[in-house]
C-alpha positions as a LaTeX table, in Angstrom:
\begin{tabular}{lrrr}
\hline
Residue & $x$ (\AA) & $y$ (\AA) & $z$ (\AA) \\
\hline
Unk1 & $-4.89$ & 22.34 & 21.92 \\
Unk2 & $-1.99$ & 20.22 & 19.88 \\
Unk3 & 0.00 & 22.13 & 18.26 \\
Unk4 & 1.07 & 19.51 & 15.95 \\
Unk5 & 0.91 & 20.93 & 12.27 \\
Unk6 & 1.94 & 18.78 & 9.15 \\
Unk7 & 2.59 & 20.48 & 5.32 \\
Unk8 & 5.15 & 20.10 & 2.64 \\
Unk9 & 4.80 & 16.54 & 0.81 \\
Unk10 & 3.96 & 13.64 & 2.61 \\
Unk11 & 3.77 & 10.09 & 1.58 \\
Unk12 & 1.10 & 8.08 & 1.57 \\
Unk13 & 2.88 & 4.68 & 1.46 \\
Unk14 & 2.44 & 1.84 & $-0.38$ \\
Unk15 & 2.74 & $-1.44$ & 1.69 \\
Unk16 & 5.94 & $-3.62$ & $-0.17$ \\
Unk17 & 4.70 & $-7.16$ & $-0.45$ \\
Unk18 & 6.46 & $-10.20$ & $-1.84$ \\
Unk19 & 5.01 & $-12.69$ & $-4.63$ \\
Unk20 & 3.17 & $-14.91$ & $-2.08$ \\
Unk21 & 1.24 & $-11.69$ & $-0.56$ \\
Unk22 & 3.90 & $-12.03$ & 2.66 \\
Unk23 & 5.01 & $-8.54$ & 3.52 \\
Unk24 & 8.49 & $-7.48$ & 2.48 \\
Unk25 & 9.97 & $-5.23$ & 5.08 \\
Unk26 & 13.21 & $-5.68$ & 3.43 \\
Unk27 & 11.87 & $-3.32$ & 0.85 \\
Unk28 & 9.68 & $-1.37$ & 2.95 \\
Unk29 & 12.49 & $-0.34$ & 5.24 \\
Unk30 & 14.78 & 1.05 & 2.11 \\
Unk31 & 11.47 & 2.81 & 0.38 \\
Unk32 & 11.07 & 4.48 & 3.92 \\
Unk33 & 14.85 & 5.42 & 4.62 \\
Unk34 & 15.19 & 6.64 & 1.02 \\
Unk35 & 11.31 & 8.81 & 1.26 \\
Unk36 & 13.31 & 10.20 & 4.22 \\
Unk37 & 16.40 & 11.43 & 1.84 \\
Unk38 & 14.65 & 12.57 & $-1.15$ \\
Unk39 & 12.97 & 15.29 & 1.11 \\
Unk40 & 9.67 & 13.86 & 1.89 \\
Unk41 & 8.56 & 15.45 & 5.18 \\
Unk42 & 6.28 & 13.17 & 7.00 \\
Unk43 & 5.27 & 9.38 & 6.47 \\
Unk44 & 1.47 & 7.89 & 6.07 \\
Unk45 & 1.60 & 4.35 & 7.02 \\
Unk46 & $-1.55$ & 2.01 & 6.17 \\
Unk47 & $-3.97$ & 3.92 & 4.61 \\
Unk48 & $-5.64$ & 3.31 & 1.50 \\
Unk49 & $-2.14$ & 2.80 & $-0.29$ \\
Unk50 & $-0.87$ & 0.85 & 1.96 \\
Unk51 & $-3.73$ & $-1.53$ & 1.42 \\
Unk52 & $-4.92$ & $-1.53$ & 4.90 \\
Unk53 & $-8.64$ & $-2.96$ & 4.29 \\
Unk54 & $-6.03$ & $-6.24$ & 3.38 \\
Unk55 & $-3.75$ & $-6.29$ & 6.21 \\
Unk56 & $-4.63$ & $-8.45$ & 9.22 \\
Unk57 & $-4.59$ & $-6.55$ & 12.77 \\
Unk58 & $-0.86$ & $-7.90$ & 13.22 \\
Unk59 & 0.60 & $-6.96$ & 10.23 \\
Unk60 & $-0.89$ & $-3.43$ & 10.61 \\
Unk61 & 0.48 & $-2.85$ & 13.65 \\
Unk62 & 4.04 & $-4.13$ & 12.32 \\
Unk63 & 4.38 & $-1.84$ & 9.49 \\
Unk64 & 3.47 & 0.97 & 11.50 \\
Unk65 & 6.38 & $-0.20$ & 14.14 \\
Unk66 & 8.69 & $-0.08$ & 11.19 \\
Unk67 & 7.50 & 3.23 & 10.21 \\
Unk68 & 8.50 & 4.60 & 12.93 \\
Unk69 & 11.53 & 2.34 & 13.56 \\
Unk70 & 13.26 & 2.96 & 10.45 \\
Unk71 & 12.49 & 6.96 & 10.55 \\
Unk72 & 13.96 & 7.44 & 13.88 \\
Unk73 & 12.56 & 10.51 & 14.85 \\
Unk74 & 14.16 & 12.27 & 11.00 \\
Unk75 & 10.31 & 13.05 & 10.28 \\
Unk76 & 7.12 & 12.15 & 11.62 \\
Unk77 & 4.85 & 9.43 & 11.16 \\
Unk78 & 1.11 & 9.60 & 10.73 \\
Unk79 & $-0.56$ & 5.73 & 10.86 \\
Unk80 & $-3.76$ & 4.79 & 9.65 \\
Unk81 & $-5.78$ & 4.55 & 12.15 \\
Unk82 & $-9.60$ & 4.31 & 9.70 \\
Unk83 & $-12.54$ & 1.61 & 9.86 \\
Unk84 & $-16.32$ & 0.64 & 9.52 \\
Unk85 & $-15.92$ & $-0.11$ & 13.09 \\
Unk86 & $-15.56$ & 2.48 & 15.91 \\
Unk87 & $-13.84$ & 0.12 & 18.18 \\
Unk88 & $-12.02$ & $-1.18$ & 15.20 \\
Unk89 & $-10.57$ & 2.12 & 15.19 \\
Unk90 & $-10.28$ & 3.20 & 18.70 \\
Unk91 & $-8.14$ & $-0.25$ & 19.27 \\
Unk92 & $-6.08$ & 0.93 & 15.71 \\
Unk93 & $-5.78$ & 4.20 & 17.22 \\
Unk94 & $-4.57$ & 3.47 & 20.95 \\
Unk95 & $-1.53$ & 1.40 & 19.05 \\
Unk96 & $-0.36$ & 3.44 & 16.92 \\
Unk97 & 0.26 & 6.25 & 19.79 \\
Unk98 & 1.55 & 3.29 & 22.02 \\
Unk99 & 4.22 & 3.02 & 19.33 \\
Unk100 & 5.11 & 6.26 & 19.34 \\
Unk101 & 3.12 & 7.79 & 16.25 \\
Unk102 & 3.05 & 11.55 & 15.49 \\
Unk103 & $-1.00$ & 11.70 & 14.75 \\
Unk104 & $-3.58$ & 9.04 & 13.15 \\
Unk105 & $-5.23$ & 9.60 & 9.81 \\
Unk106 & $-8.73$ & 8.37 & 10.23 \\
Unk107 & $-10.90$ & 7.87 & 7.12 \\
Unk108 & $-14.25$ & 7.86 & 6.96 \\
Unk109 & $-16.05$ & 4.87 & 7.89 \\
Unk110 & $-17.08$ & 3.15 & 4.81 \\
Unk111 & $-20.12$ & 0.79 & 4.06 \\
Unk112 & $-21.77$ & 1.42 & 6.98 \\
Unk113 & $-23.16$ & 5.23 & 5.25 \\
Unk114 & $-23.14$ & 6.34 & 8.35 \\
Unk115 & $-25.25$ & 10.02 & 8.85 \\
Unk116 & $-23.10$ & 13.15 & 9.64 \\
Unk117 & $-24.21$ & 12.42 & 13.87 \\
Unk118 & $-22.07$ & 9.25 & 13.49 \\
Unk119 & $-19.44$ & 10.45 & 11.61 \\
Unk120 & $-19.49$ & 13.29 & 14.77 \\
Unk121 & $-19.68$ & 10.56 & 17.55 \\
Unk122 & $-17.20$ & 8.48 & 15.97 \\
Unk123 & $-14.03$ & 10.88 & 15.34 \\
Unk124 & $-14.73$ & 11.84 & 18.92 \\
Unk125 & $-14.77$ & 8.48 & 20.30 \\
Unk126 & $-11.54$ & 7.94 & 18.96 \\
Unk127 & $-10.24$ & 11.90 & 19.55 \\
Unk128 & $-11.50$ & 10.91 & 23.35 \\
Unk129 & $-9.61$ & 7.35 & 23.62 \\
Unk130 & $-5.93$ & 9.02 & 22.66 \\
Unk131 & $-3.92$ & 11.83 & 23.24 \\
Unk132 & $-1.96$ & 11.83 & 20.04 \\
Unk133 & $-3.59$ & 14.43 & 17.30 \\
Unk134 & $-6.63$ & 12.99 & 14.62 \\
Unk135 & $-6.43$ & 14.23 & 11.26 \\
Unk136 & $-9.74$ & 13.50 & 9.51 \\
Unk137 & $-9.88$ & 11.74 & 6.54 \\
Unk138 & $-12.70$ & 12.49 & 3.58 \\
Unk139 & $-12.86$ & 10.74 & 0.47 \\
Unk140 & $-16.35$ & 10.12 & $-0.32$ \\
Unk141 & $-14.97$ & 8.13 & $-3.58$ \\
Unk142 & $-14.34$ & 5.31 & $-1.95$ \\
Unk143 & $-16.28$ & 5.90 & 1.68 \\
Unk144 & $-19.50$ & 7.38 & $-0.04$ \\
Unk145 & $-20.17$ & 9.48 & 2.82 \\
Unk146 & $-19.30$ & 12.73 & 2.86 \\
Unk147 & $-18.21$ & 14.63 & 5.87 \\
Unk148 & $-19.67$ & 18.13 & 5.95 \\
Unk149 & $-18.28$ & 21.14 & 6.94 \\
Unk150 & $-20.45$ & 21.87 & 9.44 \\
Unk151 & $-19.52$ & 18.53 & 10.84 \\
Unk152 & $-15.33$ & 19.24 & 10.26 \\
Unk153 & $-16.07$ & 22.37 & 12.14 \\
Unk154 & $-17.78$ & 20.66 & 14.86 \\
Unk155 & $-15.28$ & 18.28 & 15.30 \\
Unk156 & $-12.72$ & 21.10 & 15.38 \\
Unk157 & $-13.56$ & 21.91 & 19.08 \\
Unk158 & $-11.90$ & 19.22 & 19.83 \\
Unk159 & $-8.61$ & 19.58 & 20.95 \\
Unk160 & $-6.93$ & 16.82 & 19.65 \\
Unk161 & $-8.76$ & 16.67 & 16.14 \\
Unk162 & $-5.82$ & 18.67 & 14.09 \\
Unk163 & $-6.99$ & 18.69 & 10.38 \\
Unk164 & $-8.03$ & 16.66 & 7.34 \\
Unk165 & $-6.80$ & 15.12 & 4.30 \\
Unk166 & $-9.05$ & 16.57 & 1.54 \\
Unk167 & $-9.73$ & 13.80 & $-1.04$ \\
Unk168 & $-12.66$ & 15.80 & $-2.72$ \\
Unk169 & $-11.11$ & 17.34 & $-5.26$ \\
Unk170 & $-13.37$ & 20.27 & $-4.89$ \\
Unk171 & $-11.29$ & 23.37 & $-4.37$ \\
Unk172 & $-14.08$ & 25.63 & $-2.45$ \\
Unk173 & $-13.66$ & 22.62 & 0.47 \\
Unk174 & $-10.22$ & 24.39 & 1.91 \\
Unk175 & $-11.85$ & 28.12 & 1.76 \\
Unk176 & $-15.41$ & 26.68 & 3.23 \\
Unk177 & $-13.37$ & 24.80 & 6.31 \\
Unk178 & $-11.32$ & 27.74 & 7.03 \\
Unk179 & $-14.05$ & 30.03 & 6.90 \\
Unk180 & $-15.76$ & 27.73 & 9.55 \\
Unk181 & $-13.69$ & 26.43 & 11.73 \\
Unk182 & $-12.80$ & 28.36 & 15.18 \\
Unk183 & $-9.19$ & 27.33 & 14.94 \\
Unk184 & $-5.85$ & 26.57 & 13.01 \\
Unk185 & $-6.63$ & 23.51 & 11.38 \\
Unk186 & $-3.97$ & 21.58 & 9.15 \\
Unk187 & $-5.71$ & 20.81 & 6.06 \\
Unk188 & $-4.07$ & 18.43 & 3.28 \\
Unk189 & $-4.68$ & 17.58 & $-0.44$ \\
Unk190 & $-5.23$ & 13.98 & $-0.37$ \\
Unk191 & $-5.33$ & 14.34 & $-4.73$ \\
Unk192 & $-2.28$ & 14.97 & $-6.01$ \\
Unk193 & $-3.21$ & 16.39 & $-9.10$ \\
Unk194 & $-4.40$ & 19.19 & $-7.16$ \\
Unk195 & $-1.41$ & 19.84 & $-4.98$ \\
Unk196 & $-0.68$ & 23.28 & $-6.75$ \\
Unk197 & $-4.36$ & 24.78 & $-6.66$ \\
Unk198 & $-4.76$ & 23.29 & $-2.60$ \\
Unk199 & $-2.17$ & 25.13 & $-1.53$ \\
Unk200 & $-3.12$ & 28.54 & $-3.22$ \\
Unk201 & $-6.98$ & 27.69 & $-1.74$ \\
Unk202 & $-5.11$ & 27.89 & 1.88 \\
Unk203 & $-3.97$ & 24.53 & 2.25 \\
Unk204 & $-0.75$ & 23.27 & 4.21 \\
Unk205 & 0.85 & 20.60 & 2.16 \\
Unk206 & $-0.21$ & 17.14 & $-0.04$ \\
Unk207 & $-0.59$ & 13.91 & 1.32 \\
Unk208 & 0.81 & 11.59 & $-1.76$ \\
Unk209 & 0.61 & 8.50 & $-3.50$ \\
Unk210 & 3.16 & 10.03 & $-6.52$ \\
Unk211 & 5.30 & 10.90 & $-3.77$ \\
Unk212 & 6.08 & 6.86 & $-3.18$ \\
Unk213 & 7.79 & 7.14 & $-6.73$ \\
Unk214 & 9.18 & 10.72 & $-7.05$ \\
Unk215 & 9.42 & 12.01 & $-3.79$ \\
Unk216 & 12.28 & 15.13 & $-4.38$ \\
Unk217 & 9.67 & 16.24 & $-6.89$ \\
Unk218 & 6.83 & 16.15 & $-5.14$ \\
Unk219 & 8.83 & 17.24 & $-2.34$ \\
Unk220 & 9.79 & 20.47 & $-4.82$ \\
Unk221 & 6.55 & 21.22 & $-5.74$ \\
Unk222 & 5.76 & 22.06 & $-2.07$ \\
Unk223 & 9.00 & 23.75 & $-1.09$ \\
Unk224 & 9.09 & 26.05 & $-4.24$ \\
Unk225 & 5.16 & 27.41 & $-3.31$ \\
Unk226 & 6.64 & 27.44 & 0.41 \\
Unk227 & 9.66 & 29.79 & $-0.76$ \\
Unk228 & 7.49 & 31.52 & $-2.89$ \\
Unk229 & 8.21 & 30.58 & $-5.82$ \\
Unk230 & 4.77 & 30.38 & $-7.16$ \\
Unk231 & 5.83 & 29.66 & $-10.77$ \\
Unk232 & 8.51 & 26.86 & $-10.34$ \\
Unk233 & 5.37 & 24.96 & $-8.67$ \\
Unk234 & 3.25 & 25.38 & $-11.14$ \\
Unk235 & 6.05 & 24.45 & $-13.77$ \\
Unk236 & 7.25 & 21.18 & $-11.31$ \\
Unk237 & 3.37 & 19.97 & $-11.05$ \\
Unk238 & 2.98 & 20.61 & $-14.60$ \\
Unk239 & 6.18 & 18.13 & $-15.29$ \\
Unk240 & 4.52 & 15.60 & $-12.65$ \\
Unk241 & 1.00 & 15.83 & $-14.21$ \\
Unk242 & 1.17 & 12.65 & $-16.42$ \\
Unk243 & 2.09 & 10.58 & $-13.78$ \\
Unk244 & $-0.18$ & 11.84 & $-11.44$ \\
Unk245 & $-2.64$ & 11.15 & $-13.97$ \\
Unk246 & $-1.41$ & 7.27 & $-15.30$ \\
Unk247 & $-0.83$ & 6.29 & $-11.20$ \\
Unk248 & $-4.59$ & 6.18 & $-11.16$ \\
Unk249 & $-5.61$ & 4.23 & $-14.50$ \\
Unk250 & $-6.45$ & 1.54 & $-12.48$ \\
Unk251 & $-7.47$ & 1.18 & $-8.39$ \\
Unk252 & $-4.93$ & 2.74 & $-6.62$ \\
Unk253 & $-2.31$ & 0.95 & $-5.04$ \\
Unk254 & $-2.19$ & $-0.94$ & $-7.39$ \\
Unk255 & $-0.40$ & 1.76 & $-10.66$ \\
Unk256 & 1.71 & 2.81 & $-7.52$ \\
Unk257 & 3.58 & $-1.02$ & $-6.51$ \\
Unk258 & 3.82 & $-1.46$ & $-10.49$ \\
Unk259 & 5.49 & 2.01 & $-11.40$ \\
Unk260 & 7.71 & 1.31 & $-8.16$ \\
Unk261 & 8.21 & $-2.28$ & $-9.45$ \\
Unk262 & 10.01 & $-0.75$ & $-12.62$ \\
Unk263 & 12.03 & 1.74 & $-10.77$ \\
Unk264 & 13.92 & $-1.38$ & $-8.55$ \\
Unk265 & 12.24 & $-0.28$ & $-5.11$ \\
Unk266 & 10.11 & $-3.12$ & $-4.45$ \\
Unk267 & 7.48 & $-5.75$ & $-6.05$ \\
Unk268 & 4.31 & $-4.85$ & $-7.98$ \\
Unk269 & 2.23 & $-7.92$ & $-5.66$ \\
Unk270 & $-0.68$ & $-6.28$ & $-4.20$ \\
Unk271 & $-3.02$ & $-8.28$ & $-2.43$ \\
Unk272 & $-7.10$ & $-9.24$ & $-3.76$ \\
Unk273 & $-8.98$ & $-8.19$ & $-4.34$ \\
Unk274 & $-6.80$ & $-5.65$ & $-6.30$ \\
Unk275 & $-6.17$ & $-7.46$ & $-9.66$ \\
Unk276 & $-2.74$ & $-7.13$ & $-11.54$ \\
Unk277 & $-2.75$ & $-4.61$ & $-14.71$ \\
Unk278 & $-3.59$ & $-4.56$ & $-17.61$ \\
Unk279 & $-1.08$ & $-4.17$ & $-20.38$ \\
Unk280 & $-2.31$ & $-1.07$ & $-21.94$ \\
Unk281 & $-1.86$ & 0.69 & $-17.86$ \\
Unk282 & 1.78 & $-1.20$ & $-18.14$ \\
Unk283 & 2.25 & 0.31 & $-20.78$ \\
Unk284 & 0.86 & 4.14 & $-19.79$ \\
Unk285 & 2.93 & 4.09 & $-16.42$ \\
Unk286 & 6.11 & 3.12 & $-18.13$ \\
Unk287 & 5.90 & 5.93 & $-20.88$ \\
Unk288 & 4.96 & 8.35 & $-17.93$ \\
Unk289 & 8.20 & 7.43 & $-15.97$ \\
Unk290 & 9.70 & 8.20 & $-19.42$ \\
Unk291 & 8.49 & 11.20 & $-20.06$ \\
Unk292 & 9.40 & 12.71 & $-16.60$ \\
Unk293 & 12.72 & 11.38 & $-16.63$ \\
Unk294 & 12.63 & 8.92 & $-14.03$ \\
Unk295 & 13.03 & 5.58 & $-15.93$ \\
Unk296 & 15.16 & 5.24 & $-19.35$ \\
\hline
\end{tabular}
């Protein structure tokens, strides 16, 4: 069994592009050095935020190579490893351990509605093609299946499926999955709003979009409730709430490039079909940076 295990605040990052839709590693590689310093303690590469569904095969594998490149071992790097397409993902998953990833976050395959035997047979066709830890990834927002926890706990037996990122927002998920499954198993908030109430449900840690914008305090939240400090957390999340809240007005990346646009660390271009703001969001993320201090 791996005994890989991932908590504290993690970033889910966003993918820097450049006006044209070209990538800009320029200001990928300073957003990732700086994650690093601001106390950020492990790096999601190409996942939803980092507009993966977008990104050709090539450029997937490149960002994840710079991930790792750039981070040089100072924390570890979980890559995106999620499609419609078992093979798809196998191939996604075999590269990212090839370039020396930490783990893969695979989300649920999307589209397809697959039933909860293929959401079984595919996490363990891709558990069985690596050696590198899986951590599952349910959001039935945006896949619109829904993986059960008799199927997490299923999965589970398998040694190199570690955990989950829990996009539900429903905070009986992290008592039900510990309650069934036979072994430690890392699970994450993948909702930031919930970070707080996760962790006091039994969860390890918060995989973040906010964290791409204010990483120390994100990075707070999780070390005060670590330390024990149960009501500095709840005071830090309660400062962090209106961002949380305005960085998902609109389609996420999308609030995320913009508010990072305004605070100098790279452009707001997201690729379609993710449209630019609107003015009133504009305006909502800028007074949110305000209000929390991070933007005059």
């Amino acid at each position: 069994m791996s005994d890989t295990f991932f908590s504290g605040s993690i970033t889910a990052l966003i993918t820097p592009m450049n006006r044209d839709g070209s990538l800009d590693f320029a200001s990928f590689e300073k957003l990732v050095d700086w994650q690093i310093r601001e106390g950020t303690s492990a790096l999601c590469a190409v996942g939803t935020t980092g507009e993966s569904p977008t990104l050709s095969h090539a450029e997937h594998h490149a960002v994840v190579e710079r991930t790792i490149k750039v981070s040089a071992g100072r924390v570890p790097v979980i890559a995106g490893a999620g499609s419609n397409s078992t093979s798809e993902a196998v191939d996604l998953a075999q590269y990212a351990e090839k370039a020396g990833a930490s783990a893969v976050l695979v989300v649920a395959p999307y589209y397809n509605k697959p039933t909860q035997e293929g959401l079984y047979r595919h996490y363990m066709a891709i558990a069985d093609a690596i050696s590198i830890p899986v951590i599952l990834y349910n959001i039935p927002g945006r896949s619109i299946v829904d993986i059960s926890v008799e199927t997490m706990a299923r999965l589970a037996r398998h040694p190199n499926i570690i955990g989950v990122k829990d996009a539900t927002a429903n905070l009986l998920r992290p008592l039900q999955v510990r309650r069934a499954v036979e072994k430690r198993f890392n699970q994450l908030s993948g909702e930031d709003g919930t970070a707080v109430a996760f962790l006091a449900a039994g969860g390890d840690g918060c995989i973040s979009v906010t964290a791409n914008v204010a990483p120390a305090l994100c990075a707070n939240v999780q070390k005060a409730w670590q330390e024990g400090s149960v009501q500095d957390a709840i005071a830090i999340q309660d400062k962090l709430l209106p961002l949380h809240d305005t960085l998902f007005c609109e389609s996420n990346p999308a609030p995320a490039k913009y508010a990072a646009s305004l605070l100098g660390l790279a452009g707001e271009t997201c690729r379609l079909p993710l449209a630019p703001l609107t003015e009133p969001s504009r305006e909502k993320i800028r007074a949110a940076l305000v209000d929390i201090g991070l933007l005059n």
